[in-house]
C-alpha positions as CSV (number, residue, x, y, z in Angstrom):
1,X,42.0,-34.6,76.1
2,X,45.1,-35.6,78.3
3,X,48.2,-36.7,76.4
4,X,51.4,-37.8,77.9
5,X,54.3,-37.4,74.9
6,X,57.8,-39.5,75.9
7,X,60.9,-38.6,73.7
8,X,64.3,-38.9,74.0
9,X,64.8,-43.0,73.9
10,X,67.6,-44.5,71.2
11,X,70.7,-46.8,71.4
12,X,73.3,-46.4,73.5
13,X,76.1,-47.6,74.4
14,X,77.2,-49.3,78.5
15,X,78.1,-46.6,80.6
16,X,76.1,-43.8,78.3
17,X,73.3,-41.5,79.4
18,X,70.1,-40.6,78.1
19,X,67.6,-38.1,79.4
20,X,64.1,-38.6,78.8
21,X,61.0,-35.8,78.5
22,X,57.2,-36.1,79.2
23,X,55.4,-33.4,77.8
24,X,51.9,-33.2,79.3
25,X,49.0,-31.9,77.8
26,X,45.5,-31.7,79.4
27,X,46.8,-31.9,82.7
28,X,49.1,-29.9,84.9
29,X,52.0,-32.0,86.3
30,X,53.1,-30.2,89.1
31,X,49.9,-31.5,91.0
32,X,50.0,-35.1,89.6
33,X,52.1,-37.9,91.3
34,X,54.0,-38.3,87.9
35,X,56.4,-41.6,87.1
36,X,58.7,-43.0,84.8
37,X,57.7,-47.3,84.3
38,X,59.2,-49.5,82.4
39,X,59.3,-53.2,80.5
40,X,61.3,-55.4,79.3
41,X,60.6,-58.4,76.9
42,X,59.2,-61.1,78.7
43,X,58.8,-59.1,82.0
44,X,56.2,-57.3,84.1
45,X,56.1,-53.3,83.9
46,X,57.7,-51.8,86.8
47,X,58.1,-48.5,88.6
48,X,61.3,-46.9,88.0
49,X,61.3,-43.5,89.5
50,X,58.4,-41.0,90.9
51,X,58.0,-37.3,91.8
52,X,55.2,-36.6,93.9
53,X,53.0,-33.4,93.6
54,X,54.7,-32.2,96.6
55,X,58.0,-33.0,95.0
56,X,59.4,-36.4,97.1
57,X,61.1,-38.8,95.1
58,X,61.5,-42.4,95.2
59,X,63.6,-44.6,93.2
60,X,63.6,-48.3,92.0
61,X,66.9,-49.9,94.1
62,X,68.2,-50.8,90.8
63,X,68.6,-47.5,89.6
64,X,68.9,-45.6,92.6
65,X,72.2,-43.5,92.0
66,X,72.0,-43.6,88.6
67,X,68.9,-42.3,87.4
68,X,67.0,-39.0,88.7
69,X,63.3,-37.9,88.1
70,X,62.6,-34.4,87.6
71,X,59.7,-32.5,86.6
72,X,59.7,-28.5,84.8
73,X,56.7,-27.1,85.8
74,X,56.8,-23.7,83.7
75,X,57.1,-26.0,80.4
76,X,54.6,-29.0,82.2
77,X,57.4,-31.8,81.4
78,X,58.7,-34.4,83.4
79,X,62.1,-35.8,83.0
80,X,64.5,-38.7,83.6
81,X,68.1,-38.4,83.8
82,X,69.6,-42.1,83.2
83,X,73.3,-42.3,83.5
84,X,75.7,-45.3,83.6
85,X,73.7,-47.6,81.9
86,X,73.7,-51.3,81.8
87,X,72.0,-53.9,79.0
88,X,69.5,-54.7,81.9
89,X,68.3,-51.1,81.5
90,X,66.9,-51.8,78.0
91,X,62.9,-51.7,77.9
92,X,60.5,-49.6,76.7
93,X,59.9,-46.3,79.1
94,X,56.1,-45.1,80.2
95,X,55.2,-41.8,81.6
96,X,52.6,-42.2,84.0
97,X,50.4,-39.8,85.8
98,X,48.0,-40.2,88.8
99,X,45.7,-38.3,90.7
100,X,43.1,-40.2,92.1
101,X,41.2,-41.4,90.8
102,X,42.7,-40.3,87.1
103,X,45.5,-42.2,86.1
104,X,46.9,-41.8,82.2
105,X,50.1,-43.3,80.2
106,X,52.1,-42.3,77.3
107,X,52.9,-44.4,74.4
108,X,56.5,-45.7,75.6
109,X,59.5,-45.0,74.3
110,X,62.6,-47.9,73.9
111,X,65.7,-47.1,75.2
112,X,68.5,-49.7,74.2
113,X,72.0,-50.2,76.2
114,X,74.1,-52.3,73.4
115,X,77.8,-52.4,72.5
């Protein structure tokens, strides 16, 4: 049974960081193209960041700068490194994995950017 296990969301304020962690369970990340979605009330989900299995990564061009994707592969986690963040970055967080044709997702997380 593959599980995909998101932590680390919560308030914060403009300008904070958070860093969050997909545990994986099932599957082994290092040879998944894994990614980090998102969605906000009202809006279509939409890719964020992703680490291929042979390590490239790509960023959405509103976070690029700010956010980095980074997976562990001795402790099969994948993370993302948000800093500076704005209001607009507030949405519930999905880890995804692929590997054709498997493709899984977590339960979300919610990350809020609020003064």
């Amino acid at each position: 049974q593959v599980q995909l296990v998101e932590s680390g969301g919560g308030l914060v304020q403009p300008g904070g960081s958070l860093r969050l962690s997909c545990g994986a369970s099932g599957i082994i990340v290092s040879i998944y193209h894994m990614g980090w979605y998102r969605q906000a009330p009202g809006k279509q989900r939409e890719l964020v960041a992703r680490i291929t299995s042979g390590g490239t990564t790509t960023y959405a061009d509103s976070v690029k700068g700010r956010y980095t994707i980074s997976r562990d592969n001795a402790k099969n986690t994948v993370y993302l490194q948000m800093n500076g963040l704005k209001p607009g970055d507030t949405a519930v967080y999905y880890c995804n994995a692929i590997r054709s044709p498997t493709e899984y997702w977590g339960q979300g997380t919610q990350v809020t950017v609020s003064s």
